[in-house]
KEKE-3310 file (N, C-alpha, C; in steps of 0.2 Angstrom, whole numbers, plus 5000, padded with zeros to 4 digits):
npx = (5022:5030:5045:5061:5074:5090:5089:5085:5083:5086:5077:5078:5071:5072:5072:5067:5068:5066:5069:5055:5049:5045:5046:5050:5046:5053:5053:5052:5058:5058:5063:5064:5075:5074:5058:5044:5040:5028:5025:5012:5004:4995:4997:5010:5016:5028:5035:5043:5054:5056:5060:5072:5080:5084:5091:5101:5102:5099:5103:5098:5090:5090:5093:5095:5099:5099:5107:5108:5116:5124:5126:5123:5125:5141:5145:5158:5156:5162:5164:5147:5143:5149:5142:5128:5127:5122:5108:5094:5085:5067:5060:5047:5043:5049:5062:5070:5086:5084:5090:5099:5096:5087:5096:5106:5103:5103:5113:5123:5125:5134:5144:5148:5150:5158:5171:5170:5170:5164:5158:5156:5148:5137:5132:5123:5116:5108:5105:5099:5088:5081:5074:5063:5055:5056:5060:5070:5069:5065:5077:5087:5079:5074:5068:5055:5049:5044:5031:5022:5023:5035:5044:5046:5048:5060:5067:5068:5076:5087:5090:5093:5105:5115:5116:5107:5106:5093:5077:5069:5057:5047:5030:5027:5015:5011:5001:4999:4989:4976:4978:4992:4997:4995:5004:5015:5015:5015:5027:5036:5032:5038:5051:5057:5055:5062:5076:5076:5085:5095:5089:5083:5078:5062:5056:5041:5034:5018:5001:4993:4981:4973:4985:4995:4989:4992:5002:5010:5021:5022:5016:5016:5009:5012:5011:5011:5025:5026:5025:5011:5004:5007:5008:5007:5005:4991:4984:4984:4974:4963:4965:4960:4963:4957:4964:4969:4959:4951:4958:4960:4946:4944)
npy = (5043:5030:5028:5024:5024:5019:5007:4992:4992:5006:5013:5027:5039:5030:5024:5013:5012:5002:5001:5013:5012:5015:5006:5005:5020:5034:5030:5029:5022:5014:4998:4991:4984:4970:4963:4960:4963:4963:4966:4971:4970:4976:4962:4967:4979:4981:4972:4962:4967:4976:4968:4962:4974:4975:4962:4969:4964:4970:4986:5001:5017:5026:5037:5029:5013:5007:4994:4988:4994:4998:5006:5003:5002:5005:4994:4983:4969:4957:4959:4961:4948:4942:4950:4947:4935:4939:4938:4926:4917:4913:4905:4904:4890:4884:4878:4869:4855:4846:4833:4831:4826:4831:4832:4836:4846:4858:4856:4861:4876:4878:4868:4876:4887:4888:4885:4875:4859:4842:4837:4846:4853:4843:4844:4855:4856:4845:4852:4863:4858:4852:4862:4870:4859:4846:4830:4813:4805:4813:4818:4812:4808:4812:4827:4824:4814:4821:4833:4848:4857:4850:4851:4867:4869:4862:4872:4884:4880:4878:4892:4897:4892:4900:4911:4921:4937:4946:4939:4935:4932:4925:4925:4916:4907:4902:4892:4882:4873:4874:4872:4869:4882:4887:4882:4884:4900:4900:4894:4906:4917:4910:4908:4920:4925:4914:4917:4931:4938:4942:4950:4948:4951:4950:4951:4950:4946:4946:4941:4936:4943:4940:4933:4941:4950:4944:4940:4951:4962:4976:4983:4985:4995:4993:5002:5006:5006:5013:5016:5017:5017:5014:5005:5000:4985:4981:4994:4993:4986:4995:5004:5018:5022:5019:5010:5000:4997:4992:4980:4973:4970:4960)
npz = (5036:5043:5053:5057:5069:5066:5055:5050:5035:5024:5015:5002:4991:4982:4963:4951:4935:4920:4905:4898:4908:4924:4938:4951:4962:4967:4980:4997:5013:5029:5037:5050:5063:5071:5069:5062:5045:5032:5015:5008:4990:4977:4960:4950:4958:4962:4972:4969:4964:4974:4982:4977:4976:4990:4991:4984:4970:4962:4954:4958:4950:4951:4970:4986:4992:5011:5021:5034:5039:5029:5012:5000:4986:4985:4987:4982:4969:4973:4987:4990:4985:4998:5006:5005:5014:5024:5023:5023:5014:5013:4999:4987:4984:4991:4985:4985:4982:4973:4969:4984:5000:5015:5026:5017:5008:5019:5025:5014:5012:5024:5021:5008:5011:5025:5033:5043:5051:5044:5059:5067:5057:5056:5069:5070:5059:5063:5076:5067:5062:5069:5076:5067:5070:5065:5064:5067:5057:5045:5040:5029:5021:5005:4994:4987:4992:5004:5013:5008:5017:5025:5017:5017:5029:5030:5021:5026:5036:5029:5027:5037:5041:5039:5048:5046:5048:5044:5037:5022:5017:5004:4996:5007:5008:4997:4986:4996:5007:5019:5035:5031:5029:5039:5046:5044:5044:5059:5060:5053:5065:5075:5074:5073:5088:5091:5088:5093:5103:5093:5086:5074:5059:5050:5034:5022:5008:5003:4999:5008:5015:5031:5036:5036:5045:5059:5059:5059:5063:5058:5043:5025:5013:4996:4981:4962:4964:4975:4991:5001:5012:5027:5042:5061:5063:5067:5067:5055:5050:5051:5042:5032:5020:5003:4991:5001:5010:5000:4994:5007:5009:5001)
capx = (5026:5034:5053:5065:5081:5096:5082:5090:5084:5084:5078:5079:5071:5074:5069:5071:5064:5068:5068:5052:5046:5046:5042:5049:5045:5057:5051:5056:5053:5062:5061:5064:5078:5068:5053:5042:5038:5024:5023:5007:5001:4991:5004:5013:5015:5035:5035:5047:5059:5059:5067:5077:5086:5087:5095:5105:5103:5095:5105:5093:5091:5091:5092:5100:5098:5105:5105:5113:5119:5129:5126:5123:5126:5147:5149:5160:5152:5164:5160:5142:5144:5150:5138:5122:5126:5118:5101:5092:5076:5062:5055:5039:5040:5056:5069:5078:5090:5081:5098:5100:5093:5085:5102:5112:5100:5103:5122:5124:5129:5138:5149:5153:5154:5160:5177:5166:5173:5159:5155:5151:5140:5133:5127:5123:5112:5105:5101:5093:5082:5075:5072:5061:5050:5059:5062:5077:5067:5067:5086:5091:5074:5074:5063:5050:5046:5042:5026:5025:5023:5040:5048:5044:5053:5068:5069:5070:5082:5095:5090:5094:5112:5122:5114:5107:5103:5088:5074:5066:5050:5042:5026:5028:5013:5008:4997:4999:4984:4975:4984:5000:4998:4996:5009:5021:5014:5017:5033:5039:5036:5043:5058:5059:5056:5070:5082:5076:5091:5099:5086:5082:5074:5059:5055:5038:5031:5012:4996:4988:4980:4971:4989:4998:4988:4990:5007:5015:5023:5022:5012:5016:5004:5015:5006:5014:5032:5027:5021:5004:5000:5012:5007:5007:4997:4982:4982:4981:4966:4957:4964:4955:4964:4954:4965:4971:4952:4948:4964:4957:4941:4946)
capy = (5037:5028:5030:5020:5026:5013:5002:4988:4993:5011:5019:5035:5041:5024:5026:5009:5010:4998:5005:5018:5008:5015:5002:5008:5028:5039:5026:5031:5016:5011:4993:4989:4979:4962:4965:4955:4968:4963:4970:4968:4975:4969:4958:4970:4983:4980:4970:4957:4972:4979:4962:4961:4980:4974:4958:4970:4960:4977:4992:5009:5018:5035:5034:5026:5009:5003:4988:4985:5002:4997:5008:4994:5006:5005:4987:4979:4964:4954:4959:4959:4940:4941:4954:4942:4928:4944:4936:4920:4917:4906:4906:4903:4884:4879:4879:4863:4854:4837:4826:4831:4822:4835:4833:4837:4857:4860:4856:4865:4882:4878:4866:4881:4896:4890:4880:4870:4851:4838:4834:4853:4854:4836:4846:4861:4855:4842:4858:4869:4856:4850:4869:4868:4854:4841:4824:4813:4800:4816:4819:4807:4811:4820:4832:4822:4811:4825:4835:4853:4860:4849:4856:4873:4867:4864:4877:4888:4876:4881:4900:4899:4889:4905:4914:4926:4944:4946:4933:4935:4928:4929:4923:4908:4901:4901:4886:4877:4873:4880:4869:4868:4890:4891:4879:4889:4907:4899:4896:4913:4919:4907:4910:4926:4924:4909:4921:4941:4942:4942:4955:4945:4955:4946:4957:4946:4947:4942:4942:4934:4948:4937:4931:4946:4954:4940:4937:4956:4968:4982:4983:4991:4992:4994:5000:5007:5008:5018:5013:5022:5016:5010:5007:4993:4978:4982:5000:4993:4982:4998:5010:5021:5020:5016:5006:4998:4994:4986:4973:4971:4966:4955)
capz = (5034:5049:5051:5061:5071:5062:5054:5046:5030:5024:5007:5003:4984:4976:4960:4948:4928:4913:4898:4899:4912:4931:4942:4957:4959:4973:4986:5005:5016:5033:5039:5058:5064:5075:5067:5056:5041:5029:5011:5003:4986:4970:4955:4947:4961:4963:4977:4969:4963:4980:4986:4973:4978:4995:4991:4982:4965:4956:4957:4957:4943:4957:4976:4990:4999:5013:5022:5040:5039:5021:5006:4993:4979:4988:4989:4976:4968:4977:4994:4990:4989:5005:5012:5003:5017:5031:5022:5022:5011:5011:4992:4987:4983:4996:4979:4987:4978:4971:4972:4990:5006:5019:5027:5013:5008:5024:5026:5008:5012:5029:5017:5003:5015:5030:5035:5051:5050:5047:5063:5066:5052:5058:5075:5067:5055:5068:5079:5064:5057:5075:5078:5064:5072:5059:5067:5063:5054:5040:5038:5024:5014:4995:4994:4984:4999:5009:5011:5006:5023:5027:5012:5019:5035:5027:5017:5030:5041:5025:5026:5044:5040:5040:5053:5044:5050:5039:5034:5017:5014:4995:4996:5009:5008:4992:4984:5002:5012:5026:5039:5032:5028:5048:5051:5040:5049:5066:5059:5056:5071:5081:5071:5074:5092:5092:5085:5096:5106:5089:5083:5067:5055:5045:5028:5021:5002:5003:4996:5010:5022:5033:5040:5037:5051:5063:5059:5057:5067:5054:5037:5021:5006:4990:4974:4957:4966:4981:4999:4999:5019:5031:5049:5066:5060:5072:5065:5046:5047:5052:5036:5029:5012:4998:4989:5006:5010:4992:4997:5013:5007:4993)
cpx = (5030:5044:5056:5073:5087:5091:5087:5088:5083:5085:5078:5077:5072:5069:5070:5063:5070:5063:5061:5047:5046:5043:5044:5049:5048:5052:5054:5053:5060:5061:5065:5067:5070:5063:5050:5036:5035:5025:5018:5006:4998:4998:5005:5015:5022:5038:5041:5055:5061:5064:5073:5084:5089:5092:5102:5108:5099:5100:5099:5096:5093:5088:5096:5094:5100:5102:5110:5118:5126:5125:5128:5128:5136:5149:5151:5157:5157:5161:5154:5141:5144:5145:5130:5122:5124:5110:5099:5086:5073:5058:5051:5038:5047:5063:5075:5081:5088:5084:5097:5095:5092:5090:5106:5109:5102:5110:5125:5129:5133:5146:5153:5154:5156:5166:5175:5169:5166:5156:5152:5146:5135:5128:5124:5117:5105:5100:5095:5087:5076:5071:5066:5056:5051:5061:5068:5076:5066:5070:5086:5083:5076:5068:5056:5047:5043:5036:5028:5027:5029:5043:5052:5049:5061:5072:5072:5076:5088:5094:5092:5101:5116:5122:5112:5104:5095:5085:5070:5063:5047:5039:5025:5024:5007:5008:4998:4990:4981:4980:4991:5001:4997:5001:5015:5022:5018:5024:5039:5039:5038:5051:5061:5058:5063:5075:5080:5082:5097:5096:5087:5076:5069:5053:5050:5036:5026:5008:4991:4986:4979:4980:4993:4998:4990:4998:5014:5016:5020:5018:5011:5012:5008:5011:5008:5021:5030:5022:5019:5001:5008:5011:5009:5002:4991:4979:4980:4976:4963:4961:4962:4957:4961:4958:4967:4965:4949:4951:4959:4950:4940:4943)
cpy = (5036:5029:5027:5024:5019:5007:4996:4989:5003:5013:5024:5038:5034:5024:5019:5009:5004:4999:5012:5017:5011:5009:5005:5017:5032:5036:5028:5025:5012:5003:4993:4985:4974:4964:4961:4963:4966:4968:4967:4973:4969:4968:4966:4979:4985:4979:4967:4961:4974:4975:4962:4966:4978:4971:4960:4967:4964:4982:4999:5011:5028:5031:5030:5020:5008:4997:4986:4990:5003:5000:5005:4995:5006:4999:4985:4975:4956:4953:4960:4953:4940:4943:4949:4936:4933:4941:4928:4922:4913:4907:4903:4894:4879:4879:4874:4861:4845:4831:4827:4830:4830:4838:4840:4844:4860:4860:4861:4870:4882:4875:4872:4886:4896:4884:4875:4861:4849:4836:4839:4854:4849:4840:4851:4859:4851:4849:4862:4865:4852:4858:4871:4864:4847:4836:4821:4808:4802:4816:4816:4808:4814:4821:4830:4817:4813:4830:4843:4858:4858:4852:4862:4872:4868:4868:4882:4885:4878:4887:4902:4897:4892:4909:4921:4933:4949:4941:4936:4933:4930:4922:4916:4903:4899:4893:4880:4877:4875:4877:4869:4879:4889:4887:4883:4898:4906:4901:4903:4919:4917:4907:4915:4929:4921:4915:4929:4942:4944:4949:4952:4950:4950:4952:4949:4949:4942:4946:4939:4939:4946:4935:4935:4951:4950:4941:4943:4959:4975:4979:4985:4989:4997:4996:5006:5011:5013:5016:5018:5021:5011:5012:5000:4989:4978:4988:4999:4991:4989:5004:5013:5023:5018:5011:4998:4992:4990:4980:4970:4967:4961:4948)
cpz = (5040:5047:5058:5065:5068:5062:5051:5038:5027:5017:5006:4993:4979:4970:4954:4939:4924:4909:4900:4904:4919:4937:4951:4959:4967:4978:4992:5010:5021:5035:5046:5058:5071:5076:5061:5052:5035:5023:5006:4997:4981:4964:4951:4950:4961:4967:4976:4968:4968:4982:4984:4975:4984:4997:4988:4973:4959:4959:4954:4951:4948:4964:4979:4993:5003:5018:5026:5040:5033:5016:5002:4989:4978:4988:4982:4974:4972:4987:4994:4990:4994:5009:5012:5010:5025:5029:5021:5017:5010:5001:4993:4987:4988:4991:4984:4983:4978:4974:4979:4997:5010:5023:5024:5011:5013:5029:5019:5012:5019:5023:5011:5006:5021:5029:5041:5046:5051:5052:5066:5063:5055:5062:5074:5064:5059:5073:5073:5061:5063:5079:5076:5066:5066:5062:5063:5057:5047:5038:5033:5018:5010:4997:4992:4990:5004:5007:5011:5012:5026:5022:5014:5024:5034:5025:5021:5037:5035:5026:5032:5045:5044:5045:5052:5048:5048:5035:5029:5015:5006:4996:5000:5008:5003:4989:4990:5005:5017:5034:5038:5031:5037:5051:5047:5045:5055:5067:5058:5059:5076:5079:5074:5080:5095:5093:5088:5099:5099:5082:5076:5063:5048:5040:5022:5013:5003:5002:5001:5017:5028:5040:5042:5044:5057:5065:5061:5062:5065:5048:5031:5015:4998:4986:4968:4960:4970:4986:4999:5008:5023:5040:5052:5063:5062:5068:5056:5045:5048:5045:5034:5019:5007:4994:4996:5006:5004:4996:5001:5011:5002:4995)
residu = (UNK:UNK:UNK:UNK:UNK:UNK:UNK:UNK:UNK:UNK:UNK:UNK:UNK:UNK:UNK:UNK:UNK:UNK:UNK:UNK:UNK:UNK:UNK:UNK:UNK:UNK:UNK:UNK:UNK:UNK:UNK:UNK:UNK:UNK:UNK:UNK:UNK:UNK:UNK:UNK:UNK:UNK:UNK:UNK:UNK:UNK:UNK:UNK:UNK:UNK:UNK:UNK:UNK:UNK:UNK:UNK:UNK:UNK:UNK:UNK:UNK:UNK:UNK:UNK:UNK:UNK:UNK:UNK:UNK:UNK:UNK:UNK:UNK:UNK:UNK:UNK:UNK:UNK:UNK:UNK:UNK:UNK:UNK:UNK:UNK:UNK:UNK:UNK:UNK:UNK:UNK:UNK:UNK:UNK:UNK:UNK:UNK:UNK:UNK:UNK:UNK:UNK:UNK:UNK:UNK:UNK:UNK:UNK:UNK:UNK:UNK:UNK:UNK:UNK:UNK:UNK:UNK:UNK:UNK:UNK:UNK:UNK:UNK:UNK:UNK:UNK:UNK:UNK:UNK:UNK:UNK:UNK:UNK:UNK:UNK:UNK:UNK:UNK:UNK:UNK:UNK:UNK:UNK:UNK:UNK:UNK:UNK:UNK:UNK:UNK:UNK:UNK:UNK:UNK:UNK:UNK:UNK:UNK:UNK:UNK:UNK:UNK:UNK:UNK:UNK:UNK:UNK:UNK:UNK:UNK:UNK:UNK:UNK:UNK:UNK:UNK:UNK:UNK:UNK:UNK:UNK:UNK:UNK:UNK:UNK:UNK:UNK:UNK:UNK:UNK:UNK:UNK:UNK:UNK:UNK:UNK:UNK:UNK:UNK:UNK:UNK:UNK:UNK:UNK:UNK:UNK:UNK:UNK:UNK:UNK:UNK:UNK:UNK:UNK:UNK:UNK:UNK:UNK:UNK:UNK:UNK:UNK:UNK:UNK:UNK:UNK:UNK:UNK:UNK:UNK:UNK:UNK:UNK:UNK:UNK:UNK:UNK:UNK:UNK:UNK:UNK:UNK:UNK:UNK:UNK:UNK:UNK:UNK:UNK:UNK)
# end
């Protein structure tokens, strides 16, 4: 099992049941600061609970997380609010906010967690949604005039707002298209180029192999709460895993 010196994420026996349920089972699993870290497995594996612990929005049933060299399990619920704005996330469908113009998602969290004067945010917002490949002819759009691939854009021009430390992908490019799934891919790793001198950490939740190899640094294949194969992305396509190898072939 790979293992990281000061990783930006470190498990250690994480063990999470409900009721006589284990889904996560004394899992150990380093993630690598500025590093794009794939986690594939098949539904029902405990990929969305793992996110959940990291985000710190599941506490362990046994086991330690930590996160930026923070022992989760220690943070008040107060200062985990606070410590929550170290993450950005892209969800599965963009999750913007209907009422609000491309702008206004994307000014959102500068206006609730930051003291920046509008004319800061103006440039701010300006900078992160052209970073993004977003023209200015998009700004003042709702979400519903936009296609899903700009959506997608967006999304991630809010998850980028605060400057996060750690980028969060669940599922990005699910029910999208083959062009708009390679423009999304491209996207986070140009991201996580943009942002290396900042050692951006991107931690991926996907089902699609195919991009996974392309796109990853690292590769882990989840499967009933315990990573069963974890290598460099050149080394996973070639696994000898059986269940790895099913996936793979799917």
């Amino acid at each position: 099992m790979l293992s990281f010196e000061n990783p930006a994420v470190g498990i250690e026996q994480l063990t999470k049941t409900f009721g006589t349920h284990t889904v996560l089972n004394e899992l150990n699993f380093d993630i690598p600061k500025g590093k794009i870290t794939t986690i594939l497995g098949f539904s029902g594996a405990g990929k969305s609970t793992l996110l959940k612990h990291i985000l710190g929005l599941h506490k362990p049933t046994s086991g330690t997380i930590s996160v930026l060299g923070n022992d989760l399990s220690e943070l008040e619920e107060v200062d985990m609010r606070e410590f929550r704005q170290n993450f950005g996330m892209l969800f599965q469908y963009a999750a913007l906010f209907d009422s609000m113009t491309t702008f206004g998602n994307v000014a959102f969290p500068l206006r609730e967690f930051t003291k920046s004067s509008e004319e800061e945010i103006t440039l701010k917002v300006h900078g992160l949604l052209k970073s993004v490949g977003l023209e200015e002819v998009s700004f003042d759009k709702l979400p519903s005039e936009l296609s899903g691939g700009m959506r997608k854009r967006v999304g991630l021009a809010r998850a980028l707002a605060l400057s996060p430390k750690i980028m969060l992908y669940d599922e990005p490019t699910t029910g999208l298209d083959p062009i708009t799934t390679k423009m999304v891919n491209d996207l986070i790793v140009e991201t996580g180029q943009l942002h290396k001198e900042n050692e951006l950490t991107s931690i991926i939740i996907s089902h699609d192999v195919k991009a996974t190899l392309e796109i990853s640094d690292y590769v882990a294949f989840l499967n009933r709460g315990n990573i069963v194969e974890y290598l460099p992305a050149k080394e996973f396509a070639n696994s000898d895993h059986p269940l790895v190898k099913e996936f793979i072939n799917l």
